[in-house]
N, C-alpha and C positions, 0 to 999 in steps of 0.2 A: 504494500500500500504506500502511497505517494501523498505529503502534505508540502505545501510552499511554506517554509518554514524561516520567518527573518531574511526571508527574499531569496532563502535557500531552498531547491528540491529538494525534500528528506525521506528519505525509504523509512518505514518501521513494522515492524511485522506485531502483532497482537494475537496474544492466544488467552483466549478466555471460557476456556470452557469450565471451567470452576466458579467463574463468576465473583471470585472469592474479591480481597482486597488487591489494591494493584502493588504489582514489584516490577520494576525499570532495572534492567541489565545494560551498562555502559561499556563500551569495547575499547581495545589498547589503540596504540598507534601505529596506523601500517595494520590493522585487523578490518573486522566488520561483525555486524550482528551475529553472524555463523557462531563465533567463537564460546554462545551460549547454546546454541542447541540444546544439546546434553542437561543443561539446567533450566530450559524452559520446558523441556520434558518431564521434567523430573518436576516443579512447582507448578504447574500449569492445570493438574484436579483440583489445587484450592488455593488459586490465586490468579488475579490478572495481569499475564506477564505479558510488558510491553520489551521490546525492543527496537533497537533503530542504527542507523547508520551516520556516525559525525560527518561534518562538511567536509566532503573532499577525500570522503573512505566510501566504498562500497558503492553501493546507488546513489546515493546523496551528490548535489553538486559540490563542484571547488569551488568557493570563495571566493570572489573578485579582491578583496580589500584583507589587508592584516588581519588576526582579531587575537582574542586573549582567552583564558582559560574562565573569564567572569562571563565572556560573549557565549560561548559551548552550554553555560551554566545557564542563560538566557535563554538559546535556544532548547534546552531541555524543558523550562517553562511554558513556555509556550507550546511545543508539542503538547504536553500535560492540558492546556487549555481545550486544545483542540481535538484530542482526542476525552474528554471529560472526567481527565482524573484530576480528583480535589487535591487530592494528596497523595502518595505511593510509599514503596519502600525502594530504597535506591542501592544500588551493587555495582560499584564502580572501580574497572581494573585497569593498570598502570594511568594514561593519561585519563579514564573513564574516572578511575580512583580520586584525582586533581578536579575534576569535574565535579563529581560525587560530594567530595567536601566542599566545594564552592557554592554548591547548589544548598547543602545545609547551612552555609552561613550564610546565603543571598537571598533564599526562600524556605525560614525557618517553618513557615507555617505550610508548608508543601510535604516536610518529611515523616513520614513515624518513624523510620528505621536509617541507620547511615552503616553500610558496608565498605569501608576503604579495600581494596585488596592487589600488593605489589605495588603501592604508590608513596612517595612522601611526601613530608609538610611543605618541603619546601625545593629549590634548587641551588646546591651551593654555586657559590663565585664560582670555584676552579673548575666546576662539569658544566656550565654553563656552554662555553664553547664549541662543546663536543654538540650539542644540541645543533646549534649552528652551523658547524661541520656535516655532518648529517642531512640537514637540509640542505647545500650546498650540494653533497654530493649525490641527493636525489634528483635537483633540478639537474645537472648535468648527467648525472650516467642513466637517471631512471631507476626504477626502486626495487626492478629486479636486481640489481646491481648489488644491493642492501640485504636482500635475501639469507645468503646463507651465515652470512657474520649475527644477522639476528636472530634465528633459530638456533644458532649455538649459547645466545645467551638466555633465550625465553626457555629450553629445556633441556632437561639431562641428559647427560652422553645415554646412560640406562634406557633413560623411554623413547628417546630419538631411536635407538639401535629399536627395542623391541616394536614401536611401532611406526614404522614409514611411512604408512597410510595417512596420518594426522598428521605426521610431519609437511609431507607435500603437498596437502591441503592448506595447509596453514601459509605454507608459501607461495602457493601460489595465490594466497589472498595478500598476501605481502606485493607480489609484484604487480599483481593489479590496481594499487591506488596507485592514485593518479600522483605524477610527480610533484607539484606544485600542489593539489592539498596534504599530501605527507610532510611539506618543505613548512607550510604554512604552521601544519599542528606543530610541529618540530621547533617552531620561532616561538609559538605559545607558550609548549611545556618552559623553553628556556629562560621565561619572563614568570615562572610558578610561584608563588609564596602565600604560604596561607598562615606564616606565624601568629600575627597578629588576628585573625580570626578564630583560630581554633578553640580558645577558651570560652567562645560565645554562642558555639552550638552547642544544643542542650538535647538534640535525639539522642536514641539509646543508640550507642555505635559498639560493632565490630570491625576491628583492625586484622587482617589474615598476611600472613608474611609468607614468600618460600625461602627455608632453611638455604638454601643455593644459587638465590636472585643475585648473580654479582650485579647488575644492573641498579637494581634498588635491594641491597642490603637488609636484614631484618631491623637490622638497629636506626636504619632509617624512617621505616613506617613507626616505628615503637614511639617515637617522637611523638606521632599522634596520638596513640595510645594514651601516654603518658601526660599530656594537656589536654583531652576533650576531655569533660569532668565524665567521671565511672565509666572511660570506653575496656571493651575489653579486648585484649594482644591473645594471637593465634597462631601458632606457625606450624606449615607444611611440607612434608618430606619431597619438595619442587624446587622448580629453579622461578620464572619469573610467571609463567601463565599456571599458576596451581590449580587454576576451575579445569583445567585439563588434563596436565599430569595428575592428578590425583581428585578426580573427580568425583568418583564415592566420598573419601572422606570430607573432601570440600562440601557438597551438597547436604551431609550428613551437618555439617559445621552449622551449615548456614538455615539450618531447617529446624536448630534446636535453638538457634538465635533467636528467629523469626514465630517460634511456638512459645518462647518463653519472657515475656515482655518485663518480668524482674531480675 
């Protein structure tokens, strides 16, 4: 399904046959909605799971103009408008997670629940660059290019080896965003900080870390953990996409979170 969304076409798929409350699944960068499958299968008898694709991933157009990780946060709003959810529960992974927290400190009154997972508070000075770099060498080589240096850090030598199938799905969802909206999210993430907000969201949050993200380290999300008042820290025997390498126990995580609102 197709919404003009902040002047952007945005894909989002809806499964509602639970009818239940709504939950919003957020995708990394260089991904798309696919990457929740698995977990909209799994929440989808007693819940309304929305999903979607950011500007300039998947179906969604690219972005004519800059934007920032507060504008993502906007247009997640307004999707919600449009499709007539009051309020959701939100699960947002690497830059979806940067999204996820902005949207709880931007539209408090939009969230019950806040899932970070594989993201942190913030982007230091010195990895700022690399962000940079990155898009840089998207616009120029194309994002197939980016492929297989990013699958070596999103999952383990272990479950790359035992399943290929996901592995090359994955990639090739990597290679198909368009250069210039990969470059675009890539200027965003590099511009992240949510220090100064975090103490002011007050949903019940889950932080999920993988034990092997060298990308975003465990002690990086823990940050969050550790300033959103009572959130709770989680980690996963994964490297950066955990809803995948370890699926079961992630959905098991996140279904005892989402059942148990103390």
């Amino acid at each position: 399904m197709q919404l003009t969304i902040n002047r952007i076409d945005t894909r989002y798929v809806l499964d509602n046959e639970g009818g239940g409350p709504w939950l919003t699944f957020i995708h990394q960068l260089g991904g798309d909605h696919s990457v929740w499958d698995q977990m909209a299968g799994y929440f989808r008898e007693r819940f309304t799971v929305l999903r979607y694709d950011l500007r300039g991933h998947g179906d969604t157009t690219v972005s004519t103009d800059a934007f920032s990780i507060d504008d993502l946060a906007d247009d997640l709003a307004e999707l919600l408008d449009r499709v007539g959810a009051p309020s959701t529960h939100v699960v947002g992974l690497s830059i979806g997670g940067m999204i996820a927290q902005t949207f709880a400190a931007n539209h408090a009154d939009r969230v019950d629940s806040l899932t970070v997972v594989g993201a942190p508070a913030f982007i230091p000075d010195d990895a700022r660059p690399t962000f940079a770099q990155r898009a840089a060498h998207a616009r120029e080589h194309g994002t197939t290019s980016l492929a297989d240096a990013t699958l070596e850090r999103w999952m383990t030598p272990d479950f790359r080896k035992a399943h290929p199938e996901v592995v090359e799905q994955i990639g090739e969802t990597i290679a198909r965003t368009p250069a210039e909206g990969f470059a675009r999210a890539a200027e965003a993430v590099s511009r992240f900080d949510m220090r100064d907000k975090l103490r002011n969201i007050d949903a019940r949050t889950l932080v999920i870390a993988g034990e092997h993200d060298s990308g975003t380290p465990p002690a990086a999300s823990k940050v969050i953990a550790d300033t959103v008042p009572g959130a709770r820290f989680e980690t996963l025997d994964a490297a950066h996409l955990s809803p995948v390498e370890q699926s079961q126990r992630f959905s098991a995580l996140l279904d005892s979170f989402l059942r148990n609102p103390i």
